[in-house]
C-alpha positions in Angstrom: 4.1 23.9 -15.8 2.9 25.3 -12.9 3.9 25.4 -9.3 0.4 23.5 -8.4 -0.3 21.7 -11.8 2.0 18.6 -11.3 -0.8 17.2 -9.2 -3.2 16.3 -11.2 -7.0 14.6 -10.0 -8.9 12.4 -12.7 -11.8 15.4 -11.9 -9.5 18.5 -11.8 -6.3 20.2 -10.5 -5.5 22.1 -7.6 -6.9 26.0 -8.5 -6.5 29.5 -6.3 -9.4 28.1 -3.7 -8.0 25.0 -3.4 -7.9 24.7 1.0 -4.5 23.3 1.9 -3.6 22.1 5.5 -0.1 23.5 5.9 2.1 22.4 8.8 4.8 25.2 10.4 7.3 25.2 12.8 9.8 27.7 14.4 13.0 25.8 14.1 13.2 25.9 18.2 13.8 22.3 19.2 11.4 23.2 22.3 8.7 23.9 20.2 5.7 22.1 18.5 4.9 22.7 15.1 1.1 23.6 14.5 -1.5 23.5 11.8 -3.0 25.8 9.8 -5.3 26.0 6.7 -5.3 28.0 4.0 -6.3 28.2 -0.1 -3.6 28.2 -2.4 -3.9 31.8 -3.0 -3.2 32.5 0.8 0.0 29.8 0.7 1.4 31.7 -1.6 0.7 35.3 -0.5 2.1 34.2 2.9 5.5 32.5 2.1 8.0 34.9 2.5 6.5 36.4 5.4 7.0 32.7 7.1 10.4 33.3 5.5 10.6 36.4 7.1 9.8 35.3 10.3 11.8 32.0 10.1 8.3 29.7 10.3 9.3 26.7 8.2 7.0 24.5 5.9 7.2 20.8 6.3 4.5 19.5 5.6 1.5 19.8 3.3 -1.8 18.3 2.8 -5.1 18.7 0.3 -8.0 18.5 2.3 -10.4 18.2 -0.7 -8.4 14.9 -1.8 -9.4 12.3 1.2 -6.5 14.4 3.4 -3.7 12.9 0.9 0.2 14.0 2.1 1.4 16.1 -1.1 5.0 14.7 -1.1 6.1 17.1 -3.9 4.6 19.8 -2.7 6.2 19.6 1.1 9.6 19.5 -0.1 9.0 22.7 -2.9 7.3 24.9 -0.2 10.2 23.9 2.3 13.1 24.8 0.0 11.1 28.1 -0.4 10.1 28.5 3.4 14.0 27.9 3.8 13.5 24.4 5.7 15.4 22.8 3.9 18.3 24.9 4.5 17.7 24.5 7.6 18.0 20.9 7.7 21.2 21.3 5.6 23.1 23.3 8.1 21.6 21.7 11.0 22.6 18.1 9.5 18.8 17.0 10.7 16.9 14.6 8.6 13.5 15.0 10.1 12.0 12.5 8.3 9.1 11.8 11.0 6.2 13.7 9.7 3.7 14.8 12.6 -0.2 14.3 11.6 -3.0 16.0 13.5 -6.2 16.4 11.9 -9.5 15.3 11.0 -8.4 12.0 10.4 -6.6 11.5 14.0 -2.9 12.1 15.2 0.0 10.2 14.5 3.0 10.3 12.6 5.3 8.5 9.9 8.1 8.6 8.2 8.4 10.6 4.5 9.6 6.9 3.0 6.3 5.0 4.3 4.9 8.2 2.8 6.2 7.8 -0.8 5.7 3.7 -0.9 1.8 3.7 0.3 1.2 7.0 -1.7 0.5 9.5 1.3 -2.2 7.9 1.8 -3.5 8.5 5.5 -5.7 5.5 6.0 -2.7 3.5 5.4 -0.3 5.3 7.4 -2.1 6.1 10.1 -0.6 4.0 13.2 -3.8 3.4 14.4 -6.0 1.6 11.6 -2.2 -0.7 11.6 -2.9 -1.4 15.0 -6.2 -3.0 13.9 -4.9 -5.8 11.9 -3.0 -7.0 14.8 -6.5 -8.4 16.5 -6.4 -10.8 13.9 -2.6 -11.9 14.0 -2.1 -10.4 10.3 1.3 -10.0 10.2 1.3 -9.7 5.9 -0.2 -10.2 2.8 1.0 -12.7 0.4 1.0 -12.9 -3.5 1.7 -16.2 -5.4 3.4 -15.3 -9.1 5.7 -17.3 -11.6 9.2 -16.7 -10.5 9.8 -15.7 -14.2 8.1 -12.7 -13.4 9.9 -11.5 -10.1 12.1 -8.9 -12.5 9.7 -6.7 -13.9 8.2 -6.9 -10.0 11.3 -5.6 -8.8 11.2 -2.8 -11.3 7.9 -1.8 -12.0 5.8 -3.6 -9.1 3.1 -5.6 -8.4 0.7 -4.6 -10.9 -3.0 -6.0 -11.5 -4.1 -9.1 -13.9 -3.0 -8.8 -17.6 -0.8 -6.4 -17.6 2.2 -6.1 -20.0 5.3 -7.3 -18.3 4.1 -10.7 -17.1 6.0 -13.3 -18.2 4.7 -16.7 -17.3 1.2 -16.9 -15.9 0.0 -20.0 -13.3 -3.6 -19.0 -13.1 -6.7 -21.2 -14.5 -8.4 -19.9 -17.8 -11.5 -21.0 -16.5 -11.3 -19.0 -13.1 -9.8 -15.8 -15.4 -13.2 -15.9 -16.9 -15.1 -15.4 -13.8 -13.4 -12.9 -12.3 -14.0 -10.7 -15.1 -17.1 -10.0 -12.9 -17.3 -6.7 -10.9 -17.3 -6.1 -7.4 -20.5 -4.9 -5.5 -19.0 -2.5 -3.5 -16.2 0.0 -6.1 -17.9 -1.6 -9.2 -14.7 -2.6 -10.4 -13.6 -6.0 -12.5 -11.9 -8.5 -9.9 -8.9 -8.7 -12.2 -8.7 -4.8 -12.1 -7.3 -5.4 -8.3 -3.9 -7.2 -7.6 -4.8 -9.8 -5.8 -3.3 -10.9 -2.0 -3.7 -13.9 0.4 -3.5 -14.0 4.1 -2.8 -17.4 3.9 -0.9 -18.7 0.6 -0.6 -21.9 1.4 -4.8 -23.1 -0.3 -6.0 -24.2 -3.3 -4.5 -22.2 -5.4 -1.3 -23.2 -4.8 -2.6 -26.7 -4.5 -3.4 -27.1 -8.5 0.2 -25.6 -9.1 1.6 -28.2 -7.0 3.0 -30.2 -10.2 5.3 -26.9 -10.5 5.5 -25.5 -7.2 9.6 -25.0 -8.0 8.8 -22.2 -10.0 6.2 -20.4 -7.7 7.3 -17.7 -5.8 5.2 -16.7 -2.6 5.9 -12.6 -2.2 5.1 -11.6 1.4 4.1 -7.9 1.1 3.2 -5.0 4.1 0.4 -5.4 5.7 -1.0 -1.5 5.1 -1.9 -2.6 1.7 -5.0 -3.6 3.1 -5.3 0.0 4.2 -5.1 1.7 1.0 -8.1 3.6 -0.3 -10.1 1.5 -2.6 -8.9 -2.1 -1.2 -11.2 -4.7 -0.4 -10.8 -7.8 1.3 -13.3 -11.2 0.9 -14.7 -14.1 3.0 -13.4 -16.4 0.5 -12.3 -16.7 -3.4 -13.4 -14.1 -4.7 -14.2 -15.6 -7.8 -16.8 -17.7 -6.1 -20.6 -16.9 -5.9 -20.7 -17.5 -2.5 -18.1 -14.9 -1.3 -19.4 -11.6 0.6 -16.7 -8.6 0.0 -16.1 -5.7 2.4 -13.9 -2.6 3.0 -14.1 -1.4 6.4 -11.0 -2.6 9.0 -13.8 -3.6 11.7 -15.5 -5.9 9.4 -12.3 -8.0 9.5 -14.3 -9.9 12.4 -16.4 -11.6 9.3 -13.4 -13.6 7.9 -13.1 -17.0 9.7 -9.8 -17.0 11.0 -9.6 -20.6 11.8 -10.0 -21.8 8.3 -7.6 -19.3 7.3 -4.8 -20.2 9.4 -5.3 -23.6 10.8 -4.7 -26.8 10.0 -6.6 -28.5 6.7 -9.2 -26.4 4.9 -11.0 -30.2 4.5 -11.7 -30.6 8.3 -13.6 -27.3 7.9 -17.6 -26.6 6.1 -17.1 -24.3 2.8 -13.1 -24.4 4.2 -11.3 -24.3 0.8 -13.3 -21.4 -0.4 -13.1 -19.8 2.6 -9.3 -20.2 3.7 -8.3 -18.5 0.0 -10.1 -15.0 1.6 -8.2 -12.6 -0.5 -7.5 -8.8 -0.5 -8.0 -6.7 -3.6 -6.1 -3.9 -3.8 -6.2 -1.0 -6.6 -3.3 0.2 -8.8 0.5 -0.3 -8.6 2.1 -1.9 -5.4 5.4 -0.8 -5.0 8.3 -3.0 -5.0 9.9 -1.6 -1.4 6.5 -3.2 0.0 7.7 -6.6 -0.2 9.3 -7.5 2.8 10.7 -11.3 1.4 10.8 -13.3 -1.0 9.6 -17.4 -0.1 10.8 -20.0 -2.8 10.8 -23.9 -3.2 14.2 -24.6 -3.4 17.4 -23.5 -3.8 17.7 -23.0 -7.5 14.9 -20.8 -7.6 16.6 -18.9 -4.2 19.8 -18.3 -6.5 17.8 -17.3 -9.6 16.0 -14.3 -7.5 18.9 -13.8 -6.1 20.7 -13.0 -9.0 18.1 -9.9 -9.4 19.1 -8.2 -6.4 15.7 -7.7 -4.6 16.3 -5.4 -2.0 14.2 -7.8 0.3 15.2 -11.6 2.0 15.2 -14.1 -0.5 14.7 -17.8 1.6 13.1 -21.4 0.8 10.0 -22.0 3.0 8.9 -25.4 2.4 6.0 -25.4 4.6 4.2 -22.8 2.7 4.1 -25.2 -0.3 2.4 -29.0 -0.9 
């Protein structure tokens, strides 16, 4: 296998004019690093002169792939640039990564990196910054506690998928949310699904087994990810308008979400189980804790070692 051909696109793989946006630095603590960009062809014909001249790789980006942070990549071209090296004999972990293009400037750290998929949208400081003018501290997701272990080890995957153990959802509901989205033309159950509220009626019709729910509270930047959507409501309902831009976050009502009973409000229980969709796998080191009904349960997740808070929170359940 190839140098480039470990990173694969459903539509094709990264070829000789393939523009790259490399990021370089000296190794002098008093300077910046810079930016430049260049095909794959030019990368390579220009590595050991950086090599030469003691420029150092740490960073790349593939500007044709919605600016995604090649993780892989960065750390083969800085073992060749010699960075690494470097940070060997040095003993520096520069693990902040400094961003500055097209889609802003900011920086973050090569973990966030590999747990939200270098995605930028998601790591860029500034789309975070958003959710706070709506007091969204999380994203929650409501599973059978039976079903924490494959979570821990595989993640938070989407509807249906092979290692879920015990279900809680309604057959009935299942069948409508076969439907597809208006906006990525994708089944509802293709998405996992996250509330910013979990205590709504969802939970409610569980309430005869509400010891063996689990209520994982998961990183925010989920919402951020490309291809996530987030509703006005249930987003099995009719009624419910679905959107993907951060600003349009001002179309949720945020007092049926978050206060009091979704009764003393018009269309309030459809409206305070506003959910976001997101696409693909969710990572396991995005859940920040683990909220359970009692003590038994606490001890059984527990047992799995979770690398997260495991604690009983009573007053997100009925």
């Amino acid at each position: 296998m190839g140098l480039f051909d470990i990173f694969k696109d459903p539509e094709s793989i990264i070829n000789d004019s393939t523009m790259l946006r490399i990021q370089l630095w000296t190794g002098k603590e008093s300077d910046n690093t810079y930016q430049v960009d260049l095909t794959k062809r030019q990368l390579m014909a220009n590595l050991e002169s950086y090599k030469a001249n003691s420029l150092y790789i740490m960073a790349v980006w593939d500007t044709t792939w919605r600016q995604n942070y090649l993780h892989e990549l960065t750390e083969q071209m800085s073992k060749i640039s010699g960075f690494s090296e470097y940070e060997k004999r040095h003993e520096k972990n520069l693990d902040l990564v400094f961003y500055d293009g097209p889609e802003g400037s900011f920086s973050f750290t090569e973990h966030d990196c590999e747990i939200l998929d270098g995605e930028l949208r998601a790591l860029d400081s500034t789309n975070n910054r958003k959710l706070d003018d709506y007091n969204i501290e999380c994203v929650y997701h409501i599973t059978h506690y039976n079903n924490v272990r494959n979570i821990i080890k595989h993640g938070i995957l989407p509807h249906d998928n092979k290692y879920v153990n015990n279900k809680i959802d309604n057959e009935d509901v299942n069948r409508i949310r076969e439907k597809k989205d208006p906006i990525n033309n994708k089944k509802i159950h293709s998405y996992v699904p996250f509330y910013f509220n979990p205590k709504n009626a969802m939970l409610y019709v569980n309430k005869e087994k509400q010891e063996d729910i689990v209520i994982l509270e998961v990183d925010r930047r989920v919402i951020l990810k490309e291809g996530s959507l987030f509703s006005d409501g249930n987003a099995a309902s009719k009624d419910t308008v679905f959107y993907n831009e951060i600003d349009d976050l001002s179309r949720l009502d945020w007092n049926v979400i978050n206060y009091g009973s979704w009764n003393d409000y018009e269309d309030g229980k459809r409206k305070r189980m506003s959910e976001v969709l997101v696409q693909g796998r969710i990572k396991s080191e995005l859940i920040q804790k683990i909220y359970c009904y009692d003590l038994a349960t606490v001890e059984e997740i527990k047992f799995l070692d979770p690398h997260c808070e495991v604690e009983i929170e009573k007053s997100f359940y009925f």
